[in-house]
ROLUM-446673 format. One line per 8 residues: number of its first residue (from 1); for each residue x, y, z of C-alpha. Coordinates in Angstrom, 2 decimals. Each point is the difference from the previous one (the first is absolute). Example, Ala and Ser with C-alpha at 12.3 -4.5 7.8 and 13.67 -1.06 7.14 Angstrom:
% ROLUM-446673
1> 12.30 -4.50 7.80 | 1.37 3.44 -0.66
END
This chain:
% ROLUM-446673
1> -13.62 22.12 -9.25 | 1.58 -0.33 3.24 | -1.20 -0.38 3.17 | -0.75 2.75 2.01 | 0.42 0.89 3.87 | -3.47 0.50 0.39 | -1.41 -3.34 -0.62 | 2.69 -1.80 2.67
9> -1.13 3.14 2.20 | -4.00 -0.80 -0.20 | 1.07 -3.46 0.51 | 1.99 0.73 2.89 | -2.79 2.19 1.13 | -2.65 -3.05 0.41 | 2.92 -2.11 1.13 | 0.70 2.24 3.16
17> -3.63 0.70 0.46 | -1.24 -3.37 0.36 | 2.83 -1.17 2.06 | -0.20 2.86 2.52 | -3.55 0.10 0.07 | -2.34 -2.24 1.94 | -1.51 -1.65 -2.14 | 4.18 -1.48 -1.01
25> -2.05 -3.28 0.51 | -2.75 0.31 -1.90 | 2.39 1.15 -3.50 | 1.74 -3.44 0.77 | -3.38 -1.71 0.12 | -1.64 1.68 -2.64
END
């Protein structure tokens, strides 16, 4: 099975949320 797209996009999702959110600090944190 390889990987697909989806699960590096969902990541990426989260990943872009938290940092450009603000609450950045409180991902790092928690």
């Amino acid at each position: 099975t390889e990987m697909l797209p989806l699960d590096y996009l969902i990541v990426a999702t989260i990943t872009l949320s938290c940092v450009t959110g603000s609450v950045a600090y409180r991902c790092l944190v928690w």
